[in-house]
Backbone and ligand atoms as CSV (ligand in chain L), in Angstrom:
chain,resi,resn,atom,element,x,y,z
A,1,UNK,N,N,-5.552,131.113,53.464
A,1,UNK,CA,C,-6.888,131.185,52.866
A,1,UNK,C,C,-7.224,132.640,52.518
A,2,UNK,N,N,-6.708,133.040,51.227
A,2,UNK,CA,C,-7.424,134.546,50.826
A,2,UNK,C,C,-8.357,134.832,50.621
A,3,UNK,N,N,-9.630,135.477,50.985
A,3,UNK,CA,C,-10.560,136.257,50.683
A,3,UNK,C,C,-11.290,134.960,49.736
A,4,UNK,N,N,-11.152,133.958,49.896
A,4,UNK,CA,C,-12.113,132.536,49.424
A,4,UNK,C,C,-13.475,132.857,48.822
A,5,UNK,N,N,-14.061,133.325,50.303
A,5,UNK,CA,C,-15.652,134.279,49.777
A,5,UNK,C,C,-15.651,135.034,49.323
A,6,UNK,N,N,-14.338,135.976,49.126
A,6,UNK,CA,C,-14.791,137.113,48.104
A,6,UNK,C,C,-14.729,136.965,46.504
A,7,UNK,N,N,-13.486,135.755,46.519
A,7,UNK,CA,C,-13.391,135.724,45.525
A,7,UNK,C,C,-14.124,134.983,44.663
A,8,UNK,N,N,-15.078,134.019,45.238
A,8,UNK,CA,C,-16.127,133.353,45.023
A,8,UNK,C,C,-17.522,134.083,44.597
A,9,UNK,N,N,-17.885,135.085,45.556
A,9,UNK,CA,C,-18.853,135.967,45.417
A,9,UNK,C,C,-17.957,136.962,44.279
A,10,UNK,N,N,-17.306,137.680,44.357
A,10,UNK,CA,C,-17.112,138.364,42.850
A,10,UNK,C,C,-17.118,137.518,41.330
A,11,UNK,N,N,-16.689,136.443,41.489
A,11,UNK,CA,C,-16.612,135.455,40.048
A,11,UNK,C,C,-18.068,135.318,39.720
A,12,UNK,N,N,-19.099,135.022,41.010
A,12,UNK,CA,C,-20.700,134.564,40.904
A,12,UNK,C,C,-20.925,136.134,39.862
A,13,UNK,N,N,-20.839,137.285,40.377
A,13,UNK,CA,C,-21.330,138.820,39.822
A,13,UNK,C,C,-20.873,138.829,38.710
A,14,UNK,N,N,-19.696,138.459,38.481
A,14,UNK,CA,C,-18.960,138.590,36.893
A,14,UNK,C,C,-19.991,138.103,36.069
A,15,UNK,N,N,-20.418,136.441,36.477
A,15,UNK,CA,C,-20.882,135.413,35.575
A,15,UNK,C,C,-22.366,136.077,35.433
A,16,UNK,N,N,-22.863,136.528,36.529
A,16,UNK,CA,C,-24.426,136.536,36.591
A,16,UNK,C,C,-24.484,137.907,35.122
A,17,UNK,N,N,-23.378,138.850,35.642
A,17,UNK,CA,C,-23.308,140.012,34.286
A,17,UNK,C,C,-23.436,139.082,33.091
A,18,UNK,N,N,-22.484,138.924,32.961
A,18,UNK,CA,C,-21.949,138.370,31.619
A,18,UNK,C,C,-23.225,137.234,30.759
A,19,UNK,N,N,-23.666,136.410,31.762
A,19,UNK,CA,C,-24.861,135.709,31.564
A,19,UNK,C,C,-25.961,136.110,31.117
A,20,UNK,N,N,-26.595,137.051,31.748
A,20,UNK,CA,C,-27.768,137.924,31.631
A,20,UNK,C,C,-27.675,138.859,30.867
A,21,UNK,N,N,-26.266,139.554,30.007
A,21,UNK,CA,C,-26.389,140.424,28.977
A,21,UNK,C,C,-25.888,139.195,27.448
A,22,UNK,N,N,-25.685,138.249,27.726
A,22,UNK,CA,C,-25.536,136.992,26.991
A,22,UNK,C,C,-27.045,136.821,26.541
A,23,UNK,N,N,-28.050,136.329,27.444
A,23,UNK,CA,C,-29.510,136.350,27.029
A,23,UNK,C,C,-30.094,137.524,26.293
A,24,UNK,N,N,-29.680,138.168,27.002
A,24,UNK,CA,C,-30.773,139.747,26.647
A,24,UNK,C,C,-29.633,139.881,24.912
A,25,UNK,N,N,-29.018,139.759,24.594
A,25,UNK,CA,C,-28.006,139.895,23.009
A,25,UNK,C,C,-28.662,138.609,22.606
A,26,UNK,N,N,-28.596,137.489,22.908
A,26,UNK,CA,C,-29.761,136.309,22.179
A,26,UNK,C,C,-31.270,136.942,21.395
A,27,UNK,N,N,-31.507,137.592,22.897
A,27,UNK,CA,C,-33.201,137.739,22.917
A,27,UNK,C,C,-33.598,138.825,21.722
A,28,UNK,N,N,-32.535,139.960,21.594
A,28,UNK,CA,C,-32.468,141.210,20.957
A,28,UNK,C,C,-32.063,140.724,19.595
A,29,UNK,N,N,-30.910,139.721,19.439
A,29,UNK,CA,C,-30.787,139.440,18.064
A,29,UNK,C,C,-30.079,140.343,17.404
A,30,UNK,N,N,-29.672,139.639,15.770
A,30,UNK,CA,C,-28.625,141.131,14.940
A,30,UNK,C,C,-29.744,142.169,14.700
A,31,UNK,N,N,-28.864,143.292,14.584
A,31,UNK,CA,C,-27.808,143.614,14.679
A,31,UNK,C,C,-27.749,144.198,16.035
A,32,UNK,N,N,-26.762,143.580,16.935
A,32,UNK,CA,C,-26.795,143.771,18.384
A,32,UNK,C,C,-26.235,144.838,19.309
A,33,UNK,N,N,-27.059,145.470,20.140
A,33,UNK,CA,C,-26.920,146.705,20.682
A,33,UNK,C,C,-25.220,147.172,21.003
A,34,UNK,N,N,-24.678,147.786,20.490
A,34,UNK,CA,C,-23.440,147.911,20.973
A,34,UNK,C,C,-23.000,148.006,22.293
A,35,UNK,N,N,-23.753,148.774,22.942
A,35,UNK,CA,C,-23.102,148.919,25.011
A,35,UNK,C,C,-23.464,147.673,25.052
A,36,UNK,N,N,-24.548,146.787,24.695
A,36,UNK,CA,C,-24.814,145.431,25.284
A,36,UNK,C,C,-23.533,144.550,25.316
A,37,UNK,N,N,-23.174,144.499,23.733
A,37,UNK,CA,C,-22.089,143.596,23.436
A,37,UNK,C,C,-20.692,144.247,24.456
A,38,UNK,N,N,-20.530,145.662,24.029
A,38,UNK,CA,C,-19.566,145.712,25.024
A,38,UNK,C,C,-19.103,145.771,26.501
A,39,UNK,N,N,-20.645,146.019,27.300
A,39,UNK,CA,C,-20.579,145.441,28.511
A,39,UNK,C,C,-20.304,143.855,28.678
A,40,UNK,N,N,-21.045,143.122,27.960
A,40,UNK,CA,C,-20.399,141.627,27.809
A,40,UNK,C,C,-19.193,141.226,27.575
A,41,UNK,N,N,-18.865,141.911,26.641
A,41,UNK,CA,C,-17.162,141.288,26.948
A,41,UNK,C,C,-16.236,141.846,27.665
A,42,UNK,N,N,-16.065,143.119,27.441
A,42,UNK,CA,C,-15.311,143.811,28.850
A,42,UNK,C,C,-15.849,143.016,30.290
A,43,UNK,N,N,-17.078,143.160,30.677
A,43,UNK,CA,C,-17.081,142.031,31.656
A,43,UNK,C,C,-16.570,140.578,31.759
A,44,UNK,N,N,-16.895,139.936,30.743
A,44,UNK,CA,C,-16.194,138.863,30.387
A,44,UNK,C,C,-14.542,138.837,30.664
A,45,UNK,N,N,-13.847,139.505,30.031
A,45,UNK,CA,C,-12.350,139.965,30.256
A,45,UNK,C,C,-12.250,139.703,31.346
A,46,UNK,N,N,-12.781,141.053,32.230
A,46,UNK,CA,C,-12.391,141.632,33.417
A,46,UNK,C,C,-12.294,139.733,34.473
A,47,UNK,N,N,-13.273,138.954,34.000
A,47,UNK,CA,C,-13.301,138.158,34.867
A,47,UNK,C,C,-12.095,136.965,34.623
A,48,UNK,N,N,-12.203,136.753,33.548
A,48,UNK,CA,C,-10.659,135.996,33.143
A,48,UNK,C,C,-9.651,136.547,34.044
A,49,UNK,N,N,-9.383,137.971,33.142
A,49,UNK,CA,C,-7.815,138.741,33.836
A,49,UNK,C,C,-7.772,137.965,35.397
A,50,UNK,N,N,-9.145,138.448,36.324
A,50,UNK,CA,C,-9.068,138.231,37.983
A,50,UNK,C,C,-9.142,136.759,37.835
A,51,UNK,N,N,-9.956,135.693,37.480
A,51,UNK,CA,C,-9.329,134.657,37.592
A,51,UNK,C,C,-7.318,134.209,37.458
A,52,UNK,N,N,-7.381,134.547,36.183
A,52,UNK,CA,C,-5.391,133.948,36.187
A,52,UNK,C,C,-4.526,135.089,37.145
A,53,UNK,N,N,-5.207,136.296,37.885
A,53,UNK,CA,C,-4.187,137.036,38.780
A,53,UNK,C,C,-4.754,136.118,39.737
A,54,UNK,N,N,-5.647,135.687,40.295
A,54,UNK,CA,C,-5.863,135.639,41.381
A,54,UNK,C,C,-5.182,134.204,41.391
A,55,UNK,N,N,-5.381,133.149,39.980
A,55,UNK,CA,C,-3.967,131.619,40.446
A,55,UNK,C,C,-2.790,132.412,40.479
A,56,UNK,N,N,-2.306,132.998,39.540
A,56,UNK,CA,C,-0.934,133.833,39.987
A,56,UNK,C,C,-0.622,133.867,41.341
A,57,UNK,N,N,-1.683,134.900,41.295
A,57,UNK,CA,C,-0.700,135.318,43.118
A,57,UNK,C,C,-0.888,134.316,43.931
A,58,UNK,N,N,-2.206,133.106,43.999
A,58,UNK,CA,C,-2.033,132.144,45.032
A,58,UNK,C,C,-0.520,131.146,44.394
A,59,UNK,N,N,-0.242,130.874,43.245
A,59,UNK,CA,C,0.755,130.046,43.116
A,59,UNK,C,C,2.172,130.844,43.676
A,60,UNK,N,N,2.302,132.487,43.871
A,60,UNK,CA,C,3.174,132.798,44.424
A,60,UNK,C,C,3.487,132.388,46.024
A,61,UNK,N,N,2.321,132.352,46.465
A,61,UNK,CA,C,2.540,132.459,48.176
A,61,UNK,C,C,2.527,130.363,48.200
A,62,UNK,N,N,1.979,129.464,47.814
A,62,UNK,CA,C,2.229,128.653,47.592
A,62,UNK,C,C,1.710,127.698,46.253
A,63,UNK,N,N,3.275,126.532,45.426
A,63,UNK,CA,C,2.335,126.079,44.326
A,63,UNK,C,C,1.510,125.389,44.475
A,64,UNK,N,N,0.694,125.804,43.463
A,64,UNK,CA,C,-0.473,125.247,43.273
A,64,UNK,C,C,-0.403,123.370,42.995
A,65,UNK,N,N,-1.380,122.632,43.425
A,65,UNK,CA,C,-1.245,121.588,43.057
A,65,UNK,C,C,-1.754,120.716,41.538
A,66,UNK,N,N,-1.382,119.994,40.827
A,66,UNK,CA,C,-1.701,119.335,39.584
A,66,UNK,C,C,-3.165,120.118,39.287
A,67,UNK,N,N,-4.490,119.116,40.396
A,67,UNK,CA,C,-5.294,119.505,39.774
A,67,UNK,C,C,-5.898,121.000,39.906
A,68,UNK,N,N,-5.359,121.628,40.814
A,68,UNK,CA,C,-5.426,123.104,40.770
A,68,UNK,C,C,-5.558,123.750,39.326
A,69,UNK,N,N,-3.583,123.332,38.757
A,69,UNK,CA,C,-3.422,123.605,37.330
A,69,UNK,C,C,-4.244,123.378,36.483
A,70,UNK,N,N,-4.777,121.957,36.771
A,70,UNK,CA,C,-5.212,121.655,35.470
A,70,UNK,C,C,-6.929,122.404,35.710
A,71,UNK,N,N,-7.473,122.309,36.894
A,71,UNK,CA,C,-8.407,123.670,36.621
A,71,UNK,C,C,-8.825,124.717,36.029
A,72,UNK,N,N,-7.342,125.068,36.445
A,72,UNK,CA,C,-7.451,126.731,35.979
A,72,UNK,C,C,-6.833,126.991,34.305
A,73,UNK,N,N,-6.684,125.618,34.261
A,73,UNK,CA,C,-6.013,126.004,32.807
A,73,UNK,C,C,-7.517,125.031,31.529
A,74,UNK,N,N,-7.720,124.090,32.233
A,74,UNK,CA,C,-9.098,124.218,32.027
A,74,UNK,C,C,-10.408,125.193,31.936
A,75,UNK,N,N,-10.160,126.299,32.597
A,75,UNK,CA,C,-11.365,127.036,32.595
A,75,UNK,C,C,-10.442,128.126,31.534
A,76,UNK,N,N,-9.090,128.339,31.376
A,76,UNK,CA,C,-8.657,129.297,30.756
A,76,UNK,C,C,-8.533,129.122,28.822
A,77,UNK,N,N,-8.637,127.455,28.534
A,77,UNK,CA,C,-9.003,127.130,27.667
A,77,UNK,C,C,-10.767,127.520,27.214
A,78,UNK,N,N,-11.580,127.232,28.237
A,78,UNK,CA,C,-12.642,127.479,27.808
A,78,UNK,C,C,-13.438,129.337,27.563
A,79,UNK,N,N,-12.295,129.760,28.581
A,79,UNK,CA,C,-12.489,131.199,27.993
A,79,UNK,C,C,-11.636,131.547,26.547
A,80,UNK,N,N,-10.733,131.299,26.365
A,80,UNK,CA,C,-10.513,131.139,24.757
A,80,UNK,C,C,-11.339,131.046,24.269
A,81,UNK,N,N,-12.528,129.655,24.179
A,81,UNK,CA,C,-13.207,128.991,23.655
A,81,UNK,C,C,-14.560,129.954,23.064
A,82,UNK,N,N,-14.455,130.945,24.255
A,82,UNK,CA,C,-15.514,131.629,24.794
A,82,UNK,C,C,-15.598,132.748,23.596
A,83,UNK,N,N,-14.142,133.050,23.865
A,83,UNK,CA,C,-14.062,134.369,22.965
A,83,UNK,C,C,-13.747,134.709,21.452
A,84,UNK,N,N,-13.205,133.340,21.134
A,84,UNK,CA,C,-13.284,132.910,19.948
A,84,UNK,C,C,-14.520,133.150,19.195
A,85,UNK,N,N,-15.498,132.087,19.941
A,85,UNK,CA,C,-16.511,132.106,19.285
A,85,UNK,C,C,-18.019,133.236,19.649
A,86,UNK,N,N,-17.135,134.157,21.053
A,86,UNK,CA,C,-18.221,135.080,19.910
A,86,UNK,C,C,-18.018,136.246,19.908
A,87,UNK,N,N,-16.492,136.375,19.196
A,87,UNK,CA,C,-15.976,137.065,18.207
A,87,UNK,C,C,-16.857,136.941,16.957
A,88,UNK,N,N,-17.101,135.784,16.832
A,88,UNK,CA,C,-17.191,135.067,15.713
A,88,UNK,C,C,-19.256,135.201,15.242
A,89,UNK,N,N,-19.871,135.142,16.286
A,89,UNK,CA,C,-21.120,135.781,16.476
A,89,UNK,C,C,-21.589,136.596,16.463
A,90,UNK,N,N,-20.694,137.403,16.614
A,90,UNK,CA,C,-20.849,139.175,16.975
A,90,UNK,C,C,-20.364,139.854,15.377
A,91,UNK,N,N,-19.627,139.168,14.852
A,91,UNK,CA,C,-19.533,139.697,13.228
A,91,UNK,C,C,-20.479,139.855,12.339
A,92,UNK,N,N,-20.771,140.955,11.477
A,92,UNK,CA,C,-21.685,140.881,10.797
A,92,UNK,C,C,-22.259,139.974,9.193
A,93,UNK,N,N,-21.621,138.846,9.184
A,93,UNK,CA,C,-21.092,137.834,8.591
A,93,UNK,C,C,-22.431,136.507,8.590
A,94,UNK,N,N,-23.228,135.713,8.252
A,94,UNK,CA,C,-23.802,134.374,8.490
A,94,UNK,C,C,-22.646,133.612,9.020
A,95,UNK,N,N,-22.879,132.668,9.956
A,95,UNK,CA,C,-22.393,131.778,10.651
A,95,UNK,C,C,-22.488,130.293,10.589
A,96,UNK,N,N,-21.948,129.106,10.852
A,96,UNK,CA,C,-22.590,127.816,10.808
A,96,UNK,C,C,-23.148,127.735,12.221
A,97,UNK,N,N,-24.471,126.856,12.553
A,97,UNK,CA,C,-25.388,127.102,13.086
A,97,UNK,C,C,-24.164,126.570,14.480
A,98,UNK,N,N,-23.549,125.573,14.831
A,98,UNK,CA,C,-22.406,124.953,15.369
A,98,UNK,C,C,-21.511,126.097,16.259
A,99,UNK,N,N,-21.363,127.558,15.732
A,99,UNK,CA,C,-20.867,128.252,16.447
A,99,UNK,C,C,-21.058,128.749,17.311
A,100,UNK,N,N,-22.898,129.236,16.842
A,100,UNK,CA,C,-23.851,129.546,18.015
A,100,UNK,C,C,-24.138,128.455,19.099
A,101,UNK,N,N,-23.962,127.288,18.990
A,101,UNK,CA,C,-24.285,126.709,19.744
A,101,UNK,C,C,-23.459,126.288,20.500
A,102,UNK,N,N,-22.082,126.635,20.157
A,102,UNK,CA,C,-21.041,126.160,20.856
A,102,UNK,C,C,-21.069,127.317,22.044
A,103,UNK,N,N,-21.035,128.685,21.585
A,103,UNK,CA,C,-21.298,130.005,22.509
A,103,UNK,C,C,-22.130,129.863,23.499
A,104,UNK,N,N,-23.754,128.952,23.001
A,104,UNK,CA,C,-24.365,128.694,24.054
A,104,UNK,C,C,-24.268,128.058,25.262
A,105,UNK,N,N,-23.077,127.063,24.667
A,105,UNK,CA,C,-23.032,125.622,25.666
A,105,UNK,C,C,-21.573,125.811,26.574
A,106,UNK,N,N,-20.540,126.058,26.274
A,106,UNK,CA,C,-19.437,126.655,26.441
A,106,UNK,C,C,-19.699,127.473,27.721
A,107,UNK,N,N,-20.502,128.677,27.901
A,107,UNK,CA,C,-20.085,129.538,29.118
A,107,UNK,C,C,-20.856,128.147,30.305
A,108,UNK,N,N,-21.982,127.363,30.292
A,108,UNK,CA,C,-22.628,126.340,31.499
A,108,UNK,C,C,-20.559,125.603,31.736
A,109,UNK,N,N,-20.242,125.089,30.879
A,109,UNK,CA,C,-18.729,124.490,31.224
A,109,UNK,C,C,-18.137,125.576,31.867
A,110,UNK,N,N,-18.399,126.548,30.981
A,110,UNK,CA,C,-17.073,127.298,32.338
A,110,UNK,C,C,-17.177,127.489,33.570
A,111,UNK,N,N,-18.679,127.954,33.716
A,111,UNK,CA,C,-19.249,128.433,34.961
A,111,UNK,C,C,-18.921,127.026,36.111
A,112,UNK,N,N,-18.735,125.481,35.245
A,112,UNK,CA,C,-18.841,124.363,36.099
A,112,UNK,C,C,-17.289,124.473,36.835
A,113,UNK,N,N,-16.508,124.503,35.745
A,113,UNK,CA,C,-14.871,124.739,35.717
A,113,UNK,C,C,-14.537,125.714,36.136
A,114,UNK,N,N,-14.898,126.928,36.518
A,114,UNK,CA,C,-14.489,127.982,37.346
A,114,UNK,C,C,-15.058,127.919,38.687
A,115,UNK,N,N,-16.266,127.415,39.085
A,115,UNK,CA,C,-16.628,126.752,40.415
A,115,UNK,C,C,-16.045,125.533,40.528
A,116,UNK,N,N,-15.487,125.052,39.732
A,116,UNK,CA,C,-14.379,123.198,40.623
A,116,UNK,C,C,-13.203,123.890,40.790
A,117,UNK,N,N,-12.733,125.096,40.342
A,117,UNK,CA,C,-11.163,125.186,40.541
A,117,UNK,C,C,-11.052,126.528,41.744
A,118,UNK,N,N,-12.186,127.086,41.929
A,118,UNK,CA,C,-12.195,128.106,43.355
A,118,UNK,C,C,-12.132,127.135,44.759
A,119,UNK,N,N,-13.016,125.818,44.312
A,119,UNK,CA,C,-13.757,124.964,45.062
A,119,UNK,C,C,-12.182,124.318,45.743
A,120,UNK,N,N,-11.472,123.628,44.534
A,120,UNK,CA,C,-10.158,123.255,44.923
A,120,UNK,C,C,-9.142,124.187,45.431
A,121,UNK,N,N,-9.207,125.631,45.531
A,121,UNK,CA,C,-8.342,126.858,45.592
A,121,UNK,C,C,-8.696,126.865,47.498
A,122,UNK,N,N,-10.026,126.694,47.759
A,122,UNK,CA,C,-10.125,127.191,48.927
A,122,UNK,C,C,-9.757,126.666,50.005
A,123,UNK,N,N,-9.031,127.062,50.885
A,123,UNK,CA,C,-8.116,126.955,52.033
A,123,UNK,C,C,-6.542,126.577,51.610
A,124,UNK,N,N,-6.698,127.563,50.629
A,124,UNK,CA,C,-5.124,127.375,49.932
A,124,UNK,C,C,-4.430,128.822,50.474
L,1,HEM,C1,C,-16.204,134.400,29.430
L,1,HEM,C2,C,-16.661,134.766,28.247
L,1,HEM,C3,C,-18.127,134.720,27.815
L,1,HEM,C4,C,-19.208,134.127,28.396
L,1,HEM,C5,C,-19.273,133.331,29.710
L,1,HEM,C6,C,-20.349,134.371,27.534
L,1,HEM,C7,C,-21.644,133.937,27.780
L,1,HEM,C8,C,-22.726,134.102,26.938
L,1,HEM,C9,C,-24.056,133.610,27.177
L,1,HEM,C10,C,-24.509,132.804,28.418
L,1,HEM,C11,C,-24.825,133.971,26.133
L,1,HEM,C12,C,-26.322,133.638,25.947
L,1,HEM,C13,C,-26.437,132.301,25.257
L,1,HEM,C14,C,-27.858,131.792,25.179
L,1,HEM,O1,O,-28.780,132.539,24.822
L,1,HEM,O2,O,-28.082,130.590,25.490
L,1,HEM,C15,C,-23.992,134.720,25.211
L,1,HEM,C16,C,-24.407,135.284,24.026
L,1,HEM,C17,C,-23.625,136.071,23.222
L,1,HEM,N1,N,-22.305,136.402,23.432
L,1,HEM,FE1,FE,-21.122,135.748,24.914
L,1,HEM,N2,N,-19.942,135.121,26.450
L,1,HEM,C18,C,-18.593,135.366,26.595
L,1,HEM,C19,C,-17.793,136.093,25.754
L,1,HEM,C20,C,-18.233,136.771,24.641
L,1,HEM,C21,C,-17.416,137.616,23.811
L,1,HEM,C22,C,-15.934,137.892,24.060
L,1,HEM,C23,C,-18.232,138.106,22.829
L,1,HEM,C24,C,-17.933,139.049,21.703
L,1,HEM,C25,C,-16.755,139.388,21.278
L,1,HEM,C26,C,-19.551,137.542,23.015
L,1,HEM,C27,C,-20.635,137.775,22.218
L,1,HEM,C28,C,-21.896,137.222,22.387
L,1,HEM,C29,C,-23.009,137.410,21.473
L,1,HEM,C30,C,-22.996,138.248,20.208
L,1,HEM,C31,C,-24.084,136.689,21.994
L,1,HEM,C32,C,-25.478,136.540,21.379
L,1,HEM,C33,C,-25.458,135.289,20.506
L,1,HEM,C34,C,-26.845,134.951,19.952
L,1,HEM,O3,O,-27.393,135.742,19.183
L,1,HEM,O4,O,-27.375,133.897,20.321
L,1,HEM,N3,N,-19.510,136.748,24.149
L,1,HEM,N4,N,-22.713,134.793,25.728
C-alpha cells in the first residue's frame, strides 16, 4: 500500500488547481489571461504525468488488475479528451458551441474516473 493518502490528497490539489483556474478562464473570457491558461495546463500535465507514473510504478511492484487498467486508461483517454479540446478553446479562432461544452463536462468524468481508479489502486 503506497502512500494511498498521499496520493489521493495530491490528485484532490491538482484537480482543485486546475478546476478553479478552469472557472476563473470561463469567468474572465477571451482573450484569456496568459499565466491563467498556463498555470492550467502545466497543472493539468503535471497531474496526468503523476497519475500514469504512479500506475507504472504500482504495475511494477505488482500487475495491475483488468479493472485497474481499464481505469487508468479510462481516465487517460479522458485527459486526451481534456486537452484536445482545450487546445481547441484556447485558440484564437470561433468554435462550435459542442467544444465548449464538451471542456465543461469532460474534467466532472475525469475527476469521477480518477477517484474510481485510486479507489481501486488502494491497498495495492
Ligand atoms: C486534465 C486536464 C484539464 C482539466 C481537468 C480542465 C478543466 C477545466 C474546467 C473545470 C474548466 C471550467 C469549465 C466551466 O466553466 O464549467 C476549464 C476551462 C478552460 N480550460 Fe481546461 N482543463 C484541462 C485542460 C486544459 C488544457 C490543456 C487547456 C489549454 C490548452 C485548457 C484550456 C481551458 C480554457 C481556455 C478554459 C476556459 C473555457 C471557457 O471560456 O469556457 N484546459 N478547464
Amino acid at each position: 500500500m503506497i502512500t494511498t493518502k498521499w496520493q489521493a490528497i495530491s490528485a484532490g490539489l491538482f484537480f482543485l488547481v486546475v478546476f478553479l483556474s478552469g472557472f476563473w478562464l470561463s469567468r474572465s473570457g477571451k482573450p484569456y489571461s496568459g499565466i491563467l491558461i498556463n498555470v492550467h495546463k502545466l497543472v493539468a500535465l503535471a497531474a496526468v504525468v503523476l497519475f500514469v507514473v504512479t500506475l507504472v510504478r504500482l504495475n511494477r511492484i505488482a500487475a495491475l488488475g483488468a479493472l485497474e487498467v481499464a481505469g487508468g486508461a479510462v481516465t487517460v483517454l479522458l485527459a486526451i479528451g481534456l486537452f484536445v479540446t482545450g487546445a481547441l478553446v484556447s485558440i484564437d479562432h470561433p468554435m462550435p458551441p459542442l467544444v465548449f461544452t464538451l471542456h465543461h463536462l469532460l474534467p466532472y468524468l475525469a475527476l469521477l474516473s480518477t477517484a474510481a481508479t485510486l479507489y481501486l489502486l488502494r491497498g495495492h
